[in-house]
C-alpha positions in Angstrom: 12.1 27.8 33.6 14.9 30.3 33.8 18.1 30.0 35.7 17.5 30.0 39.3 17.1 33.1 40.8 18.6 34.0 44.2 15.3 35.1 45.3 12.1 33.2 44.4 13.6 30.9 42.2 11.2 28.7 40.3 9.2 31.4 38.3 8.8 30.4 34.3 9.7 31.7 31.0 5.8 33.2 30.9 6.1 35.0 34.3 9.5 36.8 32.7 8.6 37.4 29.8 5.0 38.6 29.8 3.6 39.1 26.0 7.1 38.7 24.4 5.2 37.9 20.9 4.0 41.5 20.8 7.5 43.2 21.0 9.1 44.2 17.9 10.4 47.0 15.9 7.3 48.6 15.0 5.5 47.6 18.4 2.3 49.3 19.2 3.0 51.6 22.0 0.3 49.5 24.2 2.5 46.4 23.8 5.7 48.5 24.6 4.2 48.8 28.2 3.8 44.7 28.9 8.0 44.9 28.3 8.9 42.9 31.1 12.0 43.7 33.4 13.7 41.0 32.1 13.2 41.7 28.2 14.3 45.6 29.3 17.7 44.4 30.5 18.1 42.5 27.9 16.9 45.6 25.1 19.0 47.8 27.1 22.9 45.6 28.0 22.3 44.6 24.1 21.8 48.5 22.5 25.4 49.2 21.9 25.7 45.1 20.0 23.7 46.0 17.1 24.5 42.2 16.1 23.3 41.3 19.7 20.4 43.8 19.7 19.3 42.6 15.8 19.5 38.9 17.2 16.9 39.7 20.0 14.5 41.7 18.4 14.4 39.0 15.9 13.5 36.2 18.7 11.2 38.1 20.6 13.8 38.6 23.3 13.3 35.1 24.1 16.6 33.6 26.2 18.7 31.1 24.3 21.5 30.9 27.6 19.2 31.2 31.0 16.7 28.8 30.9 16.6 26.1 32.9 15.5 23.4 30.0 18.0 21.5 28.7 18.6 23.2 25.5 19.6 26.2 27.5 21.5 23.9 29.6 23.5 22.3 27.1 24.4 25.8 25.6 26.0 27.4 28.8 28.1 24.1 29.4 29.7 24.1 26.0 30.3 27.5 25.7 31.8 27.6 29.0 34.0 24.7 28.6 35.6 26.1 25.4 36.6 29.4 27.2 38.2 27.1 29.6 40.0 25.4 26.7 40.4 28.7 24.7 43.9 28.7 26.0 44.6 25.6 23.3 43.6 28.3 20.4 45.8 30.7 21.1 43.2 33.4 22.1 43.1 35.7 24.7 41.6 33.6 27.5 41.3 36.7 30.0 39.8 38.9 27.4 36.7 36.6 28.2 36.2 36.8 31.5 35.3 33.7 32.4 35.8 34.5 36.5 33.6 37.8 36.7 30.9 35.5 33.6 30.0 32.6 36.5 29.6 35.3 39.3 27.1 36.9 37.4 25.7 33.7 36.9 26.0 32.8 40.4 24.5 36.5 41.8 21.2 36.6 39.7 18.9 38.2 42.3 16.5 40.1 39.6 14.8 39.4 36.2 16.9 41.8 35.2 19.9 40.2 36.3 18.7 37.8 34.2 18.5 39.7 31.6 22.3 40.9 31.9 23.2 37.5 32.4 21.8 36.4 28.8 23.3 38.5 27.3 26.6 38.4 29.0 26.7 35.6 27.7 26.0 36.1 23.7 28.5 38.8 23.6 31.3 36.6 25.1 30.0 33.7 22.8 30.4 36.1 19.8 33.6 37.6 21.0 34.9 33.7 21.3 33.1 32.5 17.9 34.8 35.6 15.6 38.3 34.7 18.0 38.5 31.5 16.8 37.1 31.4 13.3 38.4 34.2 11.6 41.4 35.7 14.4 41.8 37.9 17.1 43.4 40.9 15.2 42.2 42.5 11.7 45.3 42.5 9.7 44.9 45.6 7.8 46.1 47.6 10.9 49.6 45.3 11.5 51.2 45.4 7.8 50.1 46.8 4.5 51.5 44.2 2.9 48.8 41.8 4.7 46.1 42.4 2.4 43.8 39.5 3.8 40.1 39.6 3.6 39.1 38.1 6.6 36.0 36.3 6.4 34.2 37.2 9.6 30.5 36.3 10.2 28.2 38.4 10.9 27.5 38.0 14.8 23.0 37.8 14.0 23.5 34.9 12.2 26.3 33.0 14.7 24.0 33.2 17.3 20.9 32.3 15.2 22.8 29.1 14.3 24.1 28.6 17.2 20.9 28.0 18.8 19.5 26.3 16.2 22.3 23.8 16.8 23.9 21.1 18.5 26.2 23.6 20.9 29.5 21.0 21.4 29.6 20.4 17.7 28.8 23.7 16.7 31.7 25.1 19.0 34.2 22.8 17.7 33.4 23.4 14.3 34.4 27.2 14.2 37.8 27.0 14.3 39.6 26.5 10.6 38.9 22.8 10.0 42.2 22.4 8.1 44.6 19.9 9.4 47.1 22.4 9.0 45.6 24.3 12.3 45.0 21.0 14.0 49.0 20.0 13.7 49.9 23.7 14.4 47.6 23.8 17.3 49.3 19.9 18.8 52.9 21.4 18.3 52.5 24.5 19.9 51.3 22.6 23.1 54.0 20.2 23.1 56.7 22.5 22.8 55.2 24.6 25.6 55.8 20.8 27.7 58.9 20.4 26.3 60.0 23.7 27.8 58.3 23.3 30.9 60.3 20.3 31.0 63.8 21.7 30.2 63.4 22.5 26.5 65.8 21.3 24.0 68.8 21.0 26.8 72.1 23.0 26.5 73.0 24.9 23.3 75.9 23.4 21.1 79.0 24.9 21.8 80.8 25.4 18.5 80.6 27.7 15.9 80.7 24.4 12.8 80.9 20.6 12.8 81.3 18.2 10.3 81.1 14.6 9.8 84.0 12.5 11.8 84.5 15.3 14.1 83.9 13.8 17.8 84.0 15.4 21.0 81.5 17.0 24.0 80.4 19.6 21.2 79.2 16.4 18.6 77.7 14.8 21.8 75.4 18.3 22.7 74.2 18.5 19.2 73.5 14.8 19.3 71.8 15.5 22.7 69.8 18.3 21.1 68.5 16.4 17.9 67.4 13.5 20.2 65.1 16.3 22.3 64.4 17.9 19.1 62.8 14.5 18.0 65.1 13.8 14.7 66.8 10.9 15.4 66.8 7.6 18.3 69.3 8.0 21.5 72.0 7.2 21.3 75.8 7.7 23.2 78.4 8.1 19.9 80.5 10.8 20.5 81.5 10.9 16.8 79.7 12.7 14.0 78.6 9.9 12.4 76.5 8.5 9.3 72.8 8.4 11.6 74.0 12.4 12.9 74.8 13.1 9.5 70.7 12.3 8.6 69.6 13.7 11.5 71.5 16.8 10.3 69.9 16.9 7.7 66.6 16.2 8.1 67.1 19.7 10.4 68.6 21.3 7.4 65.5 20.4 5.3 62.8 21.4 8.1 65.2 24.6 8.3 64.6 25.7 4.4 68.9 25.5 4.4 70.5 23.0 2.1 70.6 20.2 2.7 74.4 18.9 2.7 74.9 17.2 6.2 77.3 19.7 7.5 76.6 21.7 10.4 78.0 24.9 9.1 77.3 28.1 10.9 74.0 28.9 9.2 73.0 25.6 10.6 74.5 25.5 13.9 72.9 29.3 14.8 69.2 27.3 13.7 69.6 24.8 16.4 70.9 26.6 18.7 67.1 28.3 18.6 65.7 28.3 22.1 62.0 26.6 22.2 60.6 30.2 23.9 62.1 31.7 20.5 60.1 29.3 18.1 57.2 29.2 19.9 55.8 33.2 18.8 56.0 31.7 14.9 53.4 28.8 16.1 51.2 31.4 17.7 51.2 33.6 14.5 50.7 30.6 12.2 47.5 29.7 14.1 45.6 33.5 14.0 47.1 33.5 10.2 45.0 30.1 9.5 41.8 31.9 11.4 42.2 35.1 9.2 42.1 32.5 5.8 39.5 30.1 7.5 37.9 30.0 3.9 37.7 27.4 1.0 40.7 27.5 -0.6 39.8 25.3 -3.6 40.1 21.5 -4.8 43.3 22.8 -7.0 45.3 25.5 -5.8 48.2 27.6 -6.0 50.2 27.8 -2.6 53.2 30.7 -2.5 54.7 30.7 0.7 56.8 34.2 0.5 59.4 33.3 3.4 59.7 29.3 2.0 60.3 30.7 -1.4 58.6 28.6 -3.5 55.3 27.7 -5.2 53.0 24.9 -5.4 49.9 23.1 -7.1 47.9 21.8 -4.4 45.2 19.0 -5.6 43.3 17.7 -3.0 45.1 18.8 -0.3 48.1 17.1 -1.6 51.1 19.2 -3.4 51.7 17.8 -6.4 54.4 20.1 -7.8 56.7 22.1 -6.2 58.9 24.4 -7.3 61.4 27.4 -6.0 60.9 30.9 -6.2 62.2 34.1 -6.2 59.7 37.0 -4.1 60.3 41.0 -3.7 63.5 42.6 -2.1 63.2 43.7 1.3 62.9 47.5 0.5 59.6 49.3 1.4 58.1 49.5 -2.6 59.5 45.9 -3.3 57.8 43.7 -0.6 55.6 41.3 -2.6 51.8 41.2 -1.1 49.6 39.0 0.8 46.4 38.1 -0.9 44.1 35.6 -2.6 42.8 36.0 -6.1 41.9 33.7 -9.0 44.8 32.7 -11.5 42.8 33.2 -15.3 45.1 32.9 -17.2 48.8 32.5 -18.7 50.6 34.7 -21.4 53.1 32.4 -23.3 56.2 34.9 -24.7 54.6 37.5 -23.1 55.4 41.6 -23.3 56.9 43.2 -20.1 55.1 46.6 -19.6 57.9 48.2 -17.3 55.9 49.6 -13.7 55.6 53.3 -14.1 58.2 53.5 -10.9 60.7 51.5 -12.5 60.3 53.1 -16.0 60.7 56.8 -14.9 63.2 56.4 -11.5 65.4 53.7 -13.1 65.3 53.8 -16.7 64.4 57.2 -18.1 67.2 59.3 -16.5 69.8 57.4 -18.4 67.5 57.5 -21.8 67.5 61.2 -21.4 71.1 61.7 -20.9 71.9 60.0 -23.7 69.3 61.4 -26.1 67.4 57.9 -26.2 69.9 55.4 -26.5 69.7 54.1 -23.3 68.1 50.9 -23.1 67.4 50.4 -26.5 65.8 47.0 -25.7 62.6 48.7 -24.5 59.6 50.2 -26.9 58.7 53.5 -26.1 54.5 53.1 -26.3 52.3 55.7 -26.7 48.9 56.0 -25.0 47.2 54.4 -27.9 49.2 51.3 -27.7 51.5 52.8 -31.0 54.9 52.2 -31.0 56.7 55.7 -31.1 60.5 55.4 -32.7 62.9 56.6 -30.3 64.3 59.4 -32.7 60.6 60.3 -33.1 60.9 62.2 -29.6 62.7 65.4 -28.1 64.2 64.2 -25.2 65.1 67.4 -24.0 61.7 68.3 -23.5 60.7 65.4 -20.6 61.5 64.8 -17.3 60.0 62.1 -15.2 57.0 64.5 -14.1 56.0 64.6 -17.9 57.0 61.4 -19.8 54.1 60.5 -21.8 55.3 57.2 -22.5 55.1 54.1 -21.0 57.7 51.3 -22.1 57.6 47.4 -23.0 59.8 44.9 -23.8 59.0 42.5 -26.5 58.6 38.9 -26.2 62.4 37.0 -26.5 64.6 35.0 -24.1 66.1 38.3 -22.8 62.7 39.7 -21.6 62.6 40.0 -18.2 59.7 38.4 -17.3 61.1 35.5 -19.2 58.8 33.2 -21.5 55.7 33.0 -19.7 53.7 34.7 -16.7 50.9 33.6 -14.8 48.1 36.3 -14.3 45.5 36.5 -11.5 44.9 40.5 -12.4 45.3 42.7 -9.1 45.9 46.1 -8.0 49.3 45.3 -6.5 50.5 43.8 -9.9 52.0 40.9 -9.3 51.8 38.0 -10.6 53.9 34.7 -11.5 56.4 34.8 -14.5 59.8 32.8 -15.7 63.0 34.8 -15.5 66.2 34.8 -17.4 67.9 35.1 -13.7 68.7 31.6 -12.8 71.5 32.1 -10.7 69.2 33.6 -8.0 67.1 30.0 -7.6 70.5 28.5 -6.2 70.5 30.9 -2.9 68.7 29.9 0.2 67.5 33.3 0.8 65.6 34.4 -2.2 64.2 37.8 -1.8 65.0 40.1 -5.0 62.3 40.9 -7.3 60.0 44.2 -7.4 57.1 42.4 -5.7 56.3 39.5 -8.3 57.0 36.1 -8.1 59.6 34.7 -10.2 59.8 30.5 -11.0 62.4 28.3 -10.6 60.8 26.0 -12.9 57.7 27.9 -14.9 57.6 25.4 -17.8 56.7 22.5 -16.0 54.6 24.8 -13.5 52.5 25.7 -17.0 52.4 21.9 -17.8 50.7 20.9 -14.6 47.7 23.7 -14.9 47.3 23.0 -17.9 47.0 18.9 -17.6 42.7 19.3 -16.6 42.0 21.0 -20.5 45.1 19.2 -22.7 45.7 15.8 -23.5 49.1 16.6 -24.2 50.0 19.8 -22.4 53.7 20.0 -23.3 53.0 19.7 -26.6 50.5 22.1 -26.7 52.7 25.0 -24.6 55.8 24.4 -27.1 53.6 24.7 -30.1 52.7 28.3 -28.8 56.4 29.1 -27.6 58.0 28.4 -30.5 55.8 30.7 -32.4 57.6 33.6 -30.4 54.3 35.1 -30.5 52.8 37.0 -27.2 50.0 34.5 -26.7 47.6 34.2 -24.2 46.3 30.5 -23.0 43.1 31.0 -20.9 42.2 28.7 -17.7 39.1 26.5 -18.1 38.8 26.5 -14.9 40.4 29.4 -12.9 42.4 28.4 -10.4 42.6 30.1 -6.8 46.0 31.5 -6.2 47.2 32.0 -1.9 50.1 34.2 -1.4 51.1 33.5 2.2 53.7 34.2 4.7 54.2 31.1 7.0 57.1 31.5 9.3 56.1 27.9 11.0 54.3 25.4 9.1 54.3 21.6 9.0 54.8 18.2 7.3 51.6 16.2 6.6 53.5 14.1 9.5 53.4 17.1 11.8 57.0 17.5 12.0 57.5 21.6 12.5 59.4 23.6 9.6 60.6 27.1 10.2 61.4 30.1 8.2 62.9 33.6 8.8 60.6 36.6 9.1 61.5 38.2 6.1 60.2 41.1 6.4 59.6 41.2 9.5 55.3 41.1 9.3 55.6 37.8 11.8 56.8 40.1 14.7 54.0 42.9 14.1 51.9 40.2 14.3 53.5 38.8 17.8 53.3 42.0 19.3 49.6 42.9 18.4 48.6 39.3 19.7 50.6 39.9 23.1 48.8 43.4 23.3 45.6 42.0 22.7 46.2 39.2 25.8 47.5 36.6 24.0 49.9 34.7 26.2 53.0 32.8 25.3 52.7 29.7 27.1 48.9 29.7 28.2 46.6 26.4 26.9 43.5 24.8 28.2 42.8 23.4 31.0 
């Protein structure tokens, strides 16, 4: 039977929906006329869904939401009790119209109310199911540097499985199953308590503190690390030895070294109102949607904004190291992106970026007839390497240079003594660098895009453990050879570069980051645009 009509309530799925088997694409034009009013409505509010339309045609226009059996039963409670707890996601909860939804339900009078009804309600399922699986907003219109495939499903086969399925566990399993979203998702409605509650209490008023300084100003910051949740309550009034780890367990969840002193750096972190943390939390939570895809056993995890790289095995980083990621200029901003690491290239060549080789090497090479950095290879199109007195330099500018330079291997080259490729279009990829001194800065952003490594040797080391029984061994024995060399993966490895502003510990305590390059607050704004709201969670 079909949800209850206004008027002559009681009438069954055969009096709707007279001959439904005989509808379909290629229906005789004698069938066409036993379309019932009900299987009309539905053809016609589902014509501009081709998903929706595809879905119906395929079923025979049969209803999967208005029935009154208690499949169809079953399917209208859970979907509408997770747009009542879409607030908890993140998501736009008046984009869905849950209010105008139940009084349609609640004013069928016709069959083809019914009909609008249905599919009122497929469309709103979709619109939820791609919201909450793979994100609200398609990244490719926020940043260019966002170049995340977004793995969104095509809407015929949600609702095919859907109503093939359990509804309540088929609801809660479309949102990213990670337990990264889950702790993202608990934090961001605890902090929106916390502030309903008085937030974090009074900012600290001083500009530095250190340990064995005392006074009101140690007793506020003592005050605020107690709300923040970093250490037990207590009434000192001196900057003692438990403030001092409090301090710096901030420091540490801050990205900021970690030395115990509240130093202005540190001091302008805690004094971070909750309302100006919280838009990090929301963009975390549509950046996990938009990667809601495996992202392998072993992995490589580049957080641009934490600066460094990791192995992931089994969801559990077991290396770690700093890194270096591109300037903040518009041609130097390393990408976003996912792509498979196949290999690594032990004293490898650097083949200077057209960009760099023409705007900031060859106007000096020309002035001085080719002298100019004489620790490049000029190499011709046929991989030839063309000696520098070889060429008129008089006769090139950067419009016609038909050369493209390298630097050989050595401990000068700039990529260093090893790279890590995952070939791309953006070419970038992972490399040492004879530029240490950067790795001691907490803000790391200076490269042309790729990502250099604190620490590449032992980075090479651990991918290499799964195909060497001695892996050292077996890197050294290539490096010393000074030979470009390159060391295939058995087994590729996926390689995420990300751009997490708010992340957290495996114990759910919340780290934070700066917005770099400023990709977080595109983000903010688009999701505020689209409905989002700050403070809104289920009910």
């Amino acid at each position: 039977m079909l949800l209850g009509l206004r008027r002559g309530a009681g009438r069954t799925i055969a009096a709707a929906l007279i001959a439904t088997a005989a509808i379909g694409v290629s229906a005789p034009v004698q069938a066409q006329a036993q379309i019932s009013p009900f299987m009309s409505a539905i053809a016609q509010a589902a014509a501009l869904e081709s998903e929706v339309s595809a879905f119906y045609k395929a079923n025979g226009y049969e209803p999967i939401w208005v029935g009154e059996d208690a499949e169809s039963k079953a399917r209208r409670a859970a979907l509408l009790g997770a747009l009542r707890r879409a607030g908890d996601h993140a998501l736009p909860v008046d984009s869905y119209r849950l209010e105008a939804l139940e009084a349609a339900m609640r004013n069928i009078t016709t069959q083809r109310d019914l009909g609008r009804v249905e599919v009122m309600l497929s469309k709103t399922f979709l619109k939820y199911a791609h919201d909450v699986s793979t994100g609200i907003l398609d990244p490719a219109d926020i940043d260019p540097g966002i170049a995340r495939d977004v793995p969104r499903r095509d809407g015929e086969e949600l609702l095919r499985s859907f109503a093939a399925a359990n509804p309540t566990e088929f609801l809660r399993s479309l949102p990213p199953q990670f337990p990264e979203y889950t702790r993202l998702q608990k934090a961001r409605i605890e902090l929106q308590k916390q502030l309903a509650d008085g937030g974090w209490g009074p900012t600290v008023p001083a500009y530095s503190l250190k340990p064995g300084d005392r006074g009101q100003a140690v007793v506020a910051m003592r005050n605020r690390l107690i709300a923040m949740g970093y250490m037990e309550r207590s009434a000192s009034m001196v900057y003692d030895a438990a403030l001092q780890e409090a301090v710096q367990l901030f420091q540490h969840d801050m990205g900021l070294n970690t030395d115990g002193v509240a130093g202005r750096t540190t001091m302008q972190e805690l004094n971070v109102q909750i309302e100006d943390r919280l838009p990090s939390l929301l963009v975390a939570m549509e950046r996990e949607r938009w990667m809601n895809i495996p992202r392998g056993e072993r992995h490589v995890w580049v957080n641009l904004v934490d600066f460094t790289a990791a192995i992931v095995d089994h969801g559990e980083v077991t290396f770690r190291t700093r890194s270096v990621i591109g300037a903040n200029s518009h041609d130097r901003r390393s990408v976003e992106f996912s792509d498979m690491m196949e290999y690594m290239e032990i004293n490898p060549y650097w083949n200077v970026p057209r960009s760099i080789a023409v705007n900031e090497y060859l106007p000096g090479m020309i002035a001085s007839g080719g002298a100019a950095a004489g620790h490049l290879q000029l190499v011709a199109g046929g991989g030839q390497v063309v000696p520098r007195g070889a060429v008129n330099w008089g006769a090139y500018s950067p419009r016609n240079f038909p050369f493209n330079l390298r630097q050989p291997p050595s401990r000068g080259n700039a990529l260093g003594l090893v790279k890590f490729m995952f070939p791309n279009q953006y070419n970038i990829y992972l490399h040492d660098t004879p530029s240490k001194s950067l790795f001691l800065r907490d803000r790391r952003d200076f490269s042309h895009g790729c990502i250099r490594l604190q620490d590449p040797f032992e980075f090479a080391y651990h991918l290499l453990e799964p195909q060497e029984e001695n892996p050292k061994e077996f890197f050294h024995r290539i490096l010393n050879t000074g030979q470009n060399t390159q060391v295939p993966l058995e087994e590729p490895i996926p390689v995420h570069l990300v751009y997490r502003t708010a992340y957290t510990s495996p114990k759910g305590r919340l780290n934070f980051r700066h917005d770099v390059y400023g990709r977080d607050g595109k983000i903010f704004d688009a999701l505020l645009r689209s409905g989002v709201s700050l403070n809104a969670y289920g009910t």
